[in-house]
TIFI-341322 format. One line per field, with one value per residue: residue in one letter; residue number from 1; chain; x, y, z of N, C-alpha, C in turn. Coordinates in Angstrom, 1 decimal, padded with zeros to 4 digits. Layout:
code <- c(a ...);
pos <- c(NUM ...);
unit <- c(A ...);
nxx <- c(X ...);
nyy <- c(Y ...);
nzz <- c(Z ...);
caxx <- c(X ...);
cayy <- c(Y ...);
cazz <- c(Z ...);
cxx <- c(X ...);
cyy <- c(Y ...);
czz <- c(Z ...);
REM end
This chain:
code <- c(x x x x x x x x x x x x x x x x x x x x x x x x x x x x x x x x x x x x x x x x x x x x x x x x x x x x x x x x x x x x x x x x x x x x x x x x x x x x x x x x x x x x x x x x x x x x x x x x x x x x x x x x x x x x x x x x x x x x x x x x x x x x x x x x x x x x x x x x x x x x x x x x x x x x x x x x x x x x x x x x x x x x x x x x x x x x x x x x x x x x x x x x x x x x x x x x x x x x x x x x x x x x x x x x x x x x x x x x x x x x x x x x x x x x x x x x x x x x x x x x);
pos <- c(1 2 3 4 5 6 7 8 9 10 11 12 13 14 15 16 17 18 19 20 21 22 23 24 25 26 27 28 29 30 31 32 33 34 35 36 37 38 39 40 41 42 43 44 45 46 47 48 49 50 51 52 53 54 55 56 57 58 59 60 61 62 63 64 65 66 67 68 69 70 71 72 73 74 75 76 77 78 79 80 81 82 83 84 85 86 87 88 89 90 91 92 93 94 95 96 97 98 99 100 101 102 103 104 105 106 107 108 109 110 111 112 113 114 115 116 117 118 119 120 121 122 123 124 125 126 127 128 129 130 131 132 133 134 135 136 137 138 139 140 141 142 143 144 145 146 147 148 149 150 151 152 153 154 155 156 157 158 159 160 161 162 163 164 165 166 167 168 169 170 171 172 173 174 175 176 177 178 179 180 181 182 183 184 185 186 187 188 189 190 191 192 193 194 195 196 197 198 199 200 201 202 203 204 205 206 207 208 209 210 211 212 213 214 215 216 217 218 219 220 221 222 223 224 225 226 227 228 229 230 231 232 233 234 235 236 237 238 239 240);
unit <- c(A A A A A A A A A A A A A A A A A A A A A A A A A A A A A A A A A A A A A A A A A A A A A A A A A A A A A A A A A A A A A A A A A A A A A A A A A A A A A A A A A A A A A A A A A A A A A A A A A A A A A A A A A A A A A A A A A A A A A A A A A A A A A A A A A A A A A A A A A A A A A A A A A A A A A A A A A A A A A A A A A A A A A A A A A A A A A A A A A A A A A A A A A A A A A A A A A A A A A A A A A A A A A A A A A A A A A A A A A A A A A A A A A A A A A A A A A A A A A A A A);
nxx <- c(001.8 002.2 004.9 006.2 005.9 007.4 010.0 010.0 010.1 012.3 014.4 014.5 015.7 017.7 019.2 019.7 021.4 023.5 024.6 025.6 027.2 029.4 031.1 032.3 033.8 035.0 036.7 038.2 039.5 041.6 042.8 042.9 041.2 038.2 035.7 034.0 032.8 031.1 028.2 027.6 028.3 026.7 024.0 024.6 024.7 022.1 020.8 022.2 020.3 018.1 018.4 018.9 016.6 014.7 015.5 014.1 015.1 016.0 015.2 017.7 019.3 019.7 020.2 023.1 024.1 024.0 025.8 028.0 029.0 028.8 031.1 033.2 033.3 033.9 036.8 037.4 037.0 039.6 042.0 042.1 041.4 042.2 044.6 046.9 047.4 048.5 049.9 050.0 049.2 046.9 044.8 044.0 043.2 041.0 039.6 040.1 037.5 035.7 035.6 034.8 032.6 031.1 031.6 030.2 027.9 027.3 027.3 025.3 022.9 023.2 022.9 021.2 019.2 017.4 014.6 013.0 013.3 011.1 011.6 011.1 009.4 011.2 011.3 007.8 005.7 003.7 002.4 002.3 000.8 000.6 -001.5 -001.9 000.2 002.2 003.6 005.6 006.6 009.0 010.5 011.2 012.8 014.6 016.4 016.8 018.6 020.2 021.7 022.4 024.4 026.5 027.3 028.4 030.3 031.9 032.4 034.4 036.4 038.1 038.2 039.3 042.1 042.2 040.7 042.6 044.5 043.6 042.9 046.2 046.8 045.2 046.4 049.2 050.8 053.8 054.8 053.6 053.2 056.0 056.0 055.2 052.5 050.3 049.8 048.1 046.3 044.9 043.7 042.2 040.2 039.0 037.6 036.1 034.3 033.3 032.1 029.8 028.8 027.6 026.0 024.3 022.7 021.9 019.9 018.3 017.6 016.4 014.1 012.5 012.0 010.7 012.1 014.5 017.2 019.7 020.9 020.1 022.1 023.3 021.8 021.4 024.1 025.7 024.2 025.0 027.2 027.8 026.9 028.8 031.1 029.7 029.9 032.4 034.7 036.2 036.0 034.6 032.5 031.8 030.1 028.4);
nyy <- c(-109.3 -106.6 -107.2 -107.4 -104.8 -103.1 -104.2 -103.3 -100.6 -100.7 -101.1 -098.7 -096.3 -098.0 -098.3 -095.2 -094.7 -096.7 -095.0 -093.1 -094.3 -095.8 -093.3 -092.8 -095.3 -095.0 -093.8 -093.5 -096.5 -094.9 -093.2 -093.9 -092.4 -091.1 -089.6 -087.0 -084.8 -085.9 -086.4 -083.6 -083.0 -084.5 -083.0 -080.7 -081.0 -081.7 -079.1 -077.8 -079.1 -078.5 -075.3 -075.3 -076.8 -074.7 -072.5 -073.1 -075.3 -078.2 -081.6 -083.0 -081.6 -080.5 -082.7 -083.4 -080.6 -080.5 -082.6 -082.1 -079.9 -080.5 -082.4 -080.8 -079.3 -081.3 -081.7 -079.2 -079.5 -081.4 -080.6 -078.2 -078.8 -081.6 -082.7 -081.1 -082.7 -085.5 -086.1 -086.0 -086.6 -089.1 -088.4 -085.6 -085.2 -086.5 -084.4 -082.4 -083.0 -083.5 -080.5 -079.6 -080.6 -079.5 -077.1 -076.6 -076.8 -075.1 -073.1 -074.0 -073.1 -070.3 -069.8 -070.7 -070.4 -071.3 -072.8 -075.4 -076.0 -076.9 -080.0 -079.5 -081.5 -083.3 -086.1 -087.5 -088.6 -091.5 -093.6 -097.5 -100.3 -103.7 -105.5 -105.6 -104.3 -101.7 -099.7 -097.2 -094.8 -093.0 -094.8 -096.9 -095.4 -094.6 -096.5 -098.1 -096.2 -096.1 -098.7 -098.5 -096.5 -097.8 -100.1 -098.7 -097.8 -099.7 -100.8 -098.9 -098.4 -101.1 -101.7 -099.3 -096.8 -095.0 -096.0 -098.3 -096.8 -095.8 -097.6 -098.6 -096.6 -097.0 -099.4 -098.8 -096.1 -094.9 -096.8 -096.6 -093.7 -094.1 -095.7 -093.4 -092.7 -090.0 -089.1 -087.3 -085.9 -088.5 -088.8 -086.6 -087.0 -089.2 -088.3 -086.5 -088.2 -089.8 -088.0 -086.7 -088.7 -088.8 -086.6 -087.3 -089.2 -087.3 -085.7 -087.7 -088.6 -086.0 -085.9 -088.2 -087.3 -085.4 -082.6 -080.4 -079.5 -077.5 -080.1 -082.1 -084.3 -085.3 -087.8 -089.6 -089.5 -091.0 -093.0 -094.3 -094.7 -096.7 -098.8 -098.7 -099.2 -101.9 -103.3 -103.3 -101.4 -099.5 -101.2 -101.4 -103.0 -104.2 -101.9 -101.6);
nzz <- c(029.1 029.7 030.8 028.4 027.7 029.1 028.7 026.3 026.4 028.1 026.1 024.4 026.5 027.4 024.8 025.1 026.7 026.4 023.9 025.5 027.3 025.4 024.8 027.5 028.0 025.6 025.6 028.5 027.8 026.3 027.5 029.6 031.6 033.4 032.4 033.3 032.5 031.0 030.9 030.8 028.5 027.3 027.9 026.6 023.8 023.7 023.9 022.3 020.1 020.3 019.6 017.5 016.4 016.5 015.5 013.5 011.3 009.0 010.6 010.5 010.1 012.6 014.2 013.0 013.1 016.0 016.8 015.8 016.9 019.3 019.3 018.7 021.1 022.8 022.3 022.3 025.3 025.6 025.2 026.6 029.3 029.7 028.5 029.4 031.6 031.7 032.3 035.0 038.7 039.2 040.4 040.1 037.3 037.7 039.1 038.2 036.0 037.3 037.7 035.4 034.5 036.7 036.2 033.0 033.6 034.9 033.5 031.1 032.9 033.4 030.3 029.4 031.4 034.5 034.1 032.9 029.0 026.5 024.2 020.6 018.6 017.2 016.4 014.9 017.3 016.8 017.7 017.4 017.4 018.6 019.1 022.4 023.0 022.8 020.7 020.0 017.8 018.5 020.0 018.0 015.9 017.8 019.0 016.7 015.0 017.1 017.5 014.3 014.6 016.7 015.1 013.4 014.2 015.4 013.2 012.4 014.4 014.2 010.8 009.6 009.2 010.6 013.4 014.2 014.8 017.1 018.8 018.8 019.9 022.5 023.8 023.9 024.4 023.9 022.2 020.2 019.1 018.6 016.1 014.2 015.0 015.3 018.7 019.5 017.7 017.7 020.4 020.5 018.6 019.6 021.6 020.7 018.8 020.8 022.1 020.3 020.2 022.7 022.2 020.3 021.9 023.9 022.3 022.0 024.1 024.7 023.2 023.7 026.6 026.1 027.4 028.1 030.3 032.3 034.2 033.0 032.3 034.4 035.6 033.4 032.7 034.9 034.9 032.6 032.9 034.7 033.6 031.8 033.2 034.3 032.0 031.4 031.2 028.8 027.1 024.2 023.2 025.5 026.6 024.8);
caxx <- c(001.9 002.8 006.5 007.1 005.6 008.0 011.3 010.2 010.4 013.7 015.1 014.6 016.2 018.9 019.7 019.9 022.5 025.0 025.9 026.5 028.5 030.3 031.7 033.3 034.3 036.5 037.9 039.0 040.3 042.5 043.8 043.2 040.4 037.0 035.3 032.4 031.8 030.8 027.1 027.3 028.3 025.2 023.2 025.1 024.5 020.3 020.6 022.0 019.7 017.6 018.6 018.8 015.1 013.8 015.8 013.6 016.3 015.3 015.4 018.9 020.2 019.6 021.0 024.1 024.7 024.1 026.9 029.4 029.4 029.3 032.2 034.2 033.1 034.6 037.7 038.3 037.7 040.5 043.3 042.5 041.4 042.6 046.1 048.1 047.3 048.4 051.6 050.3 048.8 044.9 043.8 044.5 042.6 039.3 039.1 039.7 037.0 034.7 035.1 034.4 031.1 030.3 031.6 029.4 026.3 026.3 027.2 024.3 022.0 023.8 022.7 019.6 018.5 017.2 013.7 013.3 012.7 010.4 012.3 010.5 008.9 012.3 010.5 006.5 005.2 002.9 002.6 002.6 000.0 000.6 -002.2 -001.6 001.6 002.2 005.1 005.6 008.3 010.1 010.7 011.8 013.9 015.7 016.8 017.3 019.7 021.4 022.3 022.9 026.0 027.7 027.9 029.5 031.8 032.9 033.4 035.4 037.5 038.0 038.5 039.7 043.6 042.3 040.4 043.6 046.0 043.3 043.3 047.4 047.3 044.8 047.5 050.7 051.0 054.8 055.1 052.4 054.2 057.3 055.2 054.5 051.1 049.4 049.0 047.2 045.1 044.3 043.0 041.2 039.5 038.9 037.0 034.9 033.6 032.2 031.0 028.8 027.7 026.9 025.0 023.1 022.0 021.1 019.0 017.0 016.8 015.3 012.9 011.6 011.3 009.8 012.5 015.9 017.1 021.2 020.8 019.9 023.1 023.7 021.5 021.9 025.5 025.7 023.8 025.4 028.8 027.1 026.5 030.1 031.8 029.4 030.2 033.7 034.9 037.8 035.7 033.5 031.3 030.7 029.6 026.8);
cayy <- c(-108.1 -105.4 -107.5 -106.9 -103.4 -102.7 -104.8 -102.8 -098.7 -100.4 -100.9 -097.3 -095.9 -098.9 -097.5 -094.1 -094.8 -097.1 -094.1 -092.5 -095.1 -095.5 -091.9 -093.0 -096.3 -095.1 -091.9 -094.4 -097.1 -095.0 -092.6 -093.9 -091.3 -091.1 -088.4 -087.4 -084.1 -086.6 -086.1 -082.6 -082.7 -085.0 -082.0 -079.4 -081.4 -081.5 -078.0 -077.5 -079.5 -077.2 -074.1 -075.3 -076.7 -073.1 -072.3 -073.8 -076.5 -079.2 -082.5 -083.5 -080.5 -080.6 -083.9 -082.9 -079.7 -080.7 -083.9 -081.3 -078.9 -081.3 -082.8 -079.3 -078.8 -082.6 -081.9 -078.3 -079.7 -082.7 -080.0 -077.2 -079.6 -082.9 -082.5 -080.5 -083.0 -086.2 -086.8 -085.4 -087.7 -089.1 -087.3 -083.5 -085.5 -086.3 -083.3 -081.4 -083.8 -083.0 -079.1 -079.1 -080.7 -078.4 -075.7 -077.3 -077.1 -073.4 -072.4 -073.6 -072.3 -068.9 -068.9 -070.9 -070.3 -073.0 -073.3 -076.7 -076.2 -078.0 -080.1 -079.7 -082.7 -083.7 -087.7 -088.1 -090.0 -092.0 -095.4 -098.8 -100.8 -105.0 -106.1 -104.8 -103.7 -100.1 -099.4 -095.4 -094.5 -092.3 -096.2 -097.5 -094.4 -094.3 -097.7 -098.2 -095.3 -096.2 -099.7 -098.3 -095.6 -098.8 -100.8 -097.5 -097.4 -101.0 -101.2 -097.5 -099.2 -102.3 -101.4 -098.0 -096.5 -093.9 -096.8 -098.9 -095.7 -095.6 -099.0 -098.9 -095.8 -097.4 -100.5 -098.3 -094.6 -094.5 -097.6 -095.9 -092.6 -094.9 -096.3 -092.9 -092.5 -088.8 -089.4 -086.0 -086.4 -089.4 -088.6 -085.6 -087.2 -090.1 -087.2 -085.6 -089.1 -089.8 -086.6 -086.8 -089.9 -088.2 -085.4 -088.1 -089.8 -086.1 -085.4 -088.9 -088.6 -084.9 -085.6 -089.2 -086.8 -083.7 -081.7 -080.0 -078.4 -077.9 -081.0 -083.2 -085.2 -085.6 -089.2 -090.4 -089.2 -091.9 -094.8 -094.6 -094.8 -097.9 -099.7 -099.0 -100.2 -103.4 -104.0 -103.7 -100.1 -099.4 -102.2 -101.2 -103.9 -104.2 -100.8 -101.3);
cazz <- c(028.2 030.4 031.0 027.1 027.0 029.5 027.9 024.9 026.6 028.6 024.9 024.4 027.2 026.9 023.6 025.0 028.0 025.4 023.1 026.3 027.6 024.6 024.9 028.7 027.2 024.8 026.8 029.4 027.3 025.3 027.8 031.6 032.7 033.6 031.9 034.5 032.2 029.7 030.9 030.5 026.7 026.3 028.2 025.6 022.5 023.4 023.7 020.9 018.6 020.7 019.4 015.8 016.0 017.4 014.3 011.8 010.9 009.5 011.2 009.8 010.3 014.4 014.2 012.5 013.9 017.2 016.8 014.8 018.0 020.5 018.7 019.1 022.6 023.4 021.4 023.4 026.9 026.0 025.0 027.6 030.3 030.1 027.8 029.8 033.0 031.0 033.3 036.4 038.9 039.0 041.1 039.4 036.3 038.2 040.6 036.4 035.1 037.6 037.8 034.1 034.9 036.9 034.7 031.9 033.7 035.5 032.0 030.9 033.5 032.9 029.3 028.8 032.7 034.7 033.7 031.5 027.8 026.0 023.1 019.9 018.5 016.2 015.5 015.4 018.5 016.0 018.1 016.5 018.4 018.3 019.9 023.8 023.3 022.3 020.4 019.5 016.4 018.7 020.6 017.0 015.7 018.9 019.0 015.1 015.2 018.0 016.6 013.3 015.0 017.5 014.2 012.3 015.5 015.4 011.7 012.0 015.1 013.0 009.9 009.6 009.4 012.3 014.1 014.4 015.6 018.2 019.5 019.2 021.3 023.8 024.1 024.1 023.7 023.6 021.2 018.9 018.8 018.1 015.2 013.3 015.0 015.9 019.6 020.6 017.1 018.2 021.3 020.4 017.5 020.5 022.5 019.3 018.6 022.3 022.6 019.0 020.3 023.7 022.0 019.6 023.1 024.4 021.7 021.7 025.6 025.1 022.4 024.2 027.7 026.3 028.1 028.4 031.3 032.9 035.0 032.4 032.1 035.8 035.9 032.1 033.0 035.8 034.5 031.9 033.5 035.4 032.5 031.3 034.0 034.3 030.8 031.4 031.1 028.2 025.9 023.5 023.1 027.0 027.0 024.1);
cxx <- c(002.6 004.3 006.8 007.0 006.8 009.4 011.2 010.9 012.2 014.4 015.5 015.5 017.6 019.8 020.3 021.8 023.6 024.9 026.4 027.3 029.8 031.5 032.5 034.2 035.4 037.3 038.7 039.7 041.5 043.4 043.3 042.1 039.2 036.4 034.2 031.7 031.3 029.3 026.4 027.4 027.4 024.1 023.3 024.4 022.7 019.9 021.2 021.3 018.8 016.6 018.6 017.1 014.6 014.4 015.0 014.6 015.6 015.8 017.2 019.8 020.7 020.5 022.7 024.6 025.3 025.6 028.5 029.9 029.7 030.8 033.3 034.5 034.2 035.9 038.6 038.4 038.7 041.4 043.1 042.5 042.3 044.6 047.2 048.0 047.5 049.2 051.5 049.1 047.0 044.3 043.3 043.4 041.1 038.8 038.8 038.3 035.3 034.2 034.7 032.8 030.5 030.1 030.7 027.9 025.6 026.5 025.6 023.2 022.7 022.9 021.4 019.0 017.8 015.5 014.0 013.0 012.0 011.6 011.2 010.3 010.0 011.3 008.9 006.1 003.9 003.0 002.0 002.0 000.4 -000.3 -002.3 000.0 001.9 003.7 005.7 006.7 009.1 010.9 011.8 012.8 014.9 016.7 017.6 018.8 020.9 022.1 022.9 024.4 027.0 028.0 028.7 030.6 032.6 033.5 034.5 036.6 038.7 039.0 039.1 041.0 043.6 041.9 041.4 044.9 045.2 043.6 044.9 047.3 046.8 046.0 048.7 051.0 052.5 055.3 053.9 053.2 055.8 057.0 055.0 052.8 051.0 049.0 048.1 045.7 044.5 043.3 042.2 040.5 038.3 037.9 035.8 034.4 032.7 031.6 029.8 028.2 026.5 026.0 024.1 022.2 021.0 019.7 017.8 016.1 015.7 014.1 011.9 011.1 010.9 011.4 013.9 015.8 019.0 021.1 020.5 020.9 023.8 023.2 022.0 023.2 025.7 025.1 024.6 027.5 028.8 027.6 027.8 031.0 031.2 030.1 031.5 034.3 036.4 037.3 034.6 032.2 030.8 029.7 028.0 026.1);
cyy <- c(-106.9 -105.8 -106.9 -105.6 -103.0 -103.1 -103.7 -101.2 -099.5 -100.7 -099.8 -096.5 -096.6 -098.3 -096.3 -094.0 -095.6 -096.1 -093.2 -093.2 -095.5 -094.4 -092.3 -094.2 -096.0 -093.9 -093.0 -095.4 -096.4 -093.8 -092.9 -093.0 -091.3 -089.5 -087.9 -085.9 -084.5 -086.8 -084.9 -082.2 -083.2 -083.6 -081.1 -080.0 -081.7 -080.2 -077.6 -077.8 -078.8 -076.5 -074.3 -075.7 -075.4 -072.4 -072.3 -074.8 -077.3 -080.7 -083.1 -082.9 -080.3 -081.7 -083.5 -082.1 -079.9 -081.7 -082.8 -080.6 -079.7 -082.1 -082.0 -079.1 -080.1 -082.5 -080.5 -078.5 -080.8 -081.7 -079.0 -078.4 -080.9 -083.4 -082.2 -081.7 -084.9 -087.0 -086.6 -086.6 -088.0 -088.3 -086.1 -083.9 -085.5 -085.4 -082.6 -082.3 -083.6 -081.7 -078.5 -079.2 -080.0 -076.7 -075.7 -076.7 -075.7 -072.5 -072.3 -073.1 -071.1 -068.4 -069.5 -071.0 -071.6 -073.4 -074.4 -076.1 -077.3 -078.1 -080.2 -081.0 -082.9 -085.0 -087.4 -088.9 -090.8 -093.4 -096.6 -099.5 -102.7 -105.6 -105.1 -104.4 -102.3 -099.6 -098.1 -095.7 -093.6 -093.6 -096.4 -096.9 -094.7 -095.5 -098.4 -097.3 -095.0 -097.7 -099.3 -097.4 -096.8 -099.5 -100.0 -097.7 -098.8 -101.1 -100.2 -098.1 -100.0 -102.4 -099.9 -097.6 -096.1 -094.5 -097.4 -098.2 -095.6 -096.4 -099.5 -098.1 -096.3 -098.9 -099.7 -097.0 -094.6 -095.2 -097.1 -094.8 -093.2 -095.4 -094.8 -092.1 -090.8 -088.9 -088.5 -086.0 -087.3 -089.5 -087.9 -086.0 -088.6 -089.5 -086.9 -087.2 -089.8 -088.9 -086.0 -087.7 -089.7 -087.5 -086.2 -088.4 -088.6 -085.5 -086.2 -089.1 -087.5 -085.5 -087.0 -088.3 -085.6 -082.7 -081.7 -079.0 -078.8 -079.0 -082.3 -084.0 -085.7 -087.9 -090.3 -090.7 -090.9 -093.2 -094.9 -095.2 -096.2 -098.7 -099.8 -099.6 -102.0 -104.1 -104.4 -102.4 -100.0 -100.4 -102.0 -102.2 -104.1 -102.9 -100.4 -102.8);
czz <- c(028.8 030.6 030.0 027.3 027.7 029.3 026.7 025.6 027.6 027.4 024.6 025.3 027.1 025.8 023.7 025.4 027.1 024.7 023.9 027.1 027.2 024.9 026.1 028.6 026.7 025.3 027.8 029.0 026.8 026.3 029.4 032.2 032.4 033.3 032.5 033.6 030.9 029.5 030.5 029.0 026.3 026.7 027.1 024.2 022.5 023.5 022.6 019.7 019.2 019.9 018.0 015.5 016.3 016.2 013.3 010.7 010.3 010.2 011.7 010.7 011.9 014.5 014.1 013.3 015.3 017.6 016.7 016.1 019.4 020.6 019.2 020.3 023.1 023.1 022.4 024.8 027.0 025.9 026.2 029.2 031.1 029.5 028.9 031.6 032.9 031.9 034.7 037.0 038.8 039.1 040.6 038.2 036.7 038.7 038.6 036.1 036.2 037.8 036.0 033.7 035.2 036.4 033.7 032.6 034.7 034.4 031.0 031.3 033.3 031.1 029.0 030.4 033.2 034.8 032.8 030.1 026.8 024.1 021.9 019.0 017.2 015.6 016.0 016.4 017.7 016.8 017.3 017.3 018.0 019.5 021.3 024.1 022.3 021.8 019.9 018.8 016.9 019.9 019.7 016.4 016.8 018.6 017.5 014.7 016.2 017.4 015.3 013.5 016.0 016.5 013.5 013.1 015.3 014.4 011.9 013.1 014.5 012.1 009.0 009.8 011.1 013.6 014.6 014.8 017.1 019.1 020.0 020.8 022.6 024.3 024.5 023.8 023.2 022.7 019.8 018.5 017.8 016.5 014.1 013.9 016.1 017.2 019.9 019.9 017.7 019.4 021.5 019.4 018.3 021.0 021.3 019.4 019.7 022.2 021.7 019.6 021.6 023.0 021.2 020.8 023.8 023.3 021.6 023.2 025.4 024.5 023.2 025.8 027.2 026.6 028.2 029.3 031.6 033.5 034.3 032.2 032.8 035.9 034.7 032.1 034.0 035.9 033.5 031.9 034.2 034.7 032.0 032.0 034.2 032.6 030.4 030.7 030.2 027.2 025.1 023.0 024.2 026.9 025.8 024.9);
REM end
């Protein structure tokens, strides 16, 4: 019993770390680089559903918002940060990719200080008992909603005009361009969709630990980068 209970809460957590692996996944597939402040946008996007629950939001709305801005946030560190450094060698890319991290994360101790915050209870912890196994609905939400966004992603890959400009450009930027295709959109629309998916993950991590604080995105950040490379880093199915 205790094996399952514990397959069951590593489901949960499992769940959490693929939509943040996702997000380094497809940043690295489509343009070469390791996004290391890819933990810090999951940090940003649990503070922002936050600041919309302390709002009086409702539920949705945190969800939402939180994705929408994290989205934006992902979208201006690819053009100030990562754009202009497209041609220039690795290195200049990771040393940028890690000072934005840490840009990201004295920003937010700057504005929400480095006490933790308690995340307000977004899902009911109502547990679902089966005998000796204990299954809580912020378990079942987590995991339901993270399956339900990797299947949105695959079909949108897939089946999608903008899904299929992505995948060219991850094959060939300058034969994509050649083609008609928006490479910068592309890449920045490449960015917004990790970094929603990060801020979903930030939100399900806070509300399953109670807690947001600057530092939150440092370990999630780093397993989840784990997990993308074991899966095979640049593939979106290794990485769920």
């Amino acid at each position: 019993m205790v094996f399952i209970q514990q397959m069951i809460n590593g489901l949960q957590v499992g769940s959490i770390y693929a939509m943040i692996a996702l997000g380094y996944t497809m940043v690295y597939g489509i343009i070469k680089l390791i996004n290391f402040a890819h933990g810090e946008v999951m940090m940003m996007g649990a503070y922002f559903a936050f600041l919309a629950a302390m709002a009086g939001l409702p539920v949705w709305a945190c969800f939402v918002i939180s994705m929408a801005l994290s989205a934006l946030l992902g979208v201006i560190i690819e053009g100030v940060a990562y754009r202009p450094l497209r041609s220039a060698p690795r290195i200049s890319a990771l040393i940028t990719a890690i000072a934005m991290s840490l840009l990201l994360q004295n920003l937010a101790l700057v504005i929400f200080g480095a006490n933790p915050k308690v995340m307000p209870r977004l899902i009911e912890s109502n547990p679902v008992m089966l005998g000796d196994i204990r299954i809580s609905t912020v378990t079942i939400v987590t995991f339901l909603v993270s399956v339900f966004f990797m299947i949105l992603l695959t079909l949108f890959i897939h089946k999608t005009k903008p899904g299929r400009a992505m995948r060219a450009v991850s094959e060939d930027k300058e034969a994509a361009m050649l083609m008609g295709i928006n490479v910068n959109r592309t890449i920045s629309m490449t960015f917004a969709i990790g970094s929603a998916l990060a801020a979903l993950g930030g939100i399900l991590y806070g509300v399953a630990y109670t807690q947001v604080m600057p530092t939150l995105g440092i370990m999630p950040g780093l397993k989840a980068f784990v997990a993308a490379v074991l899966g095979g880093i640049g593939i979106v199915p290794g990485a769920m």
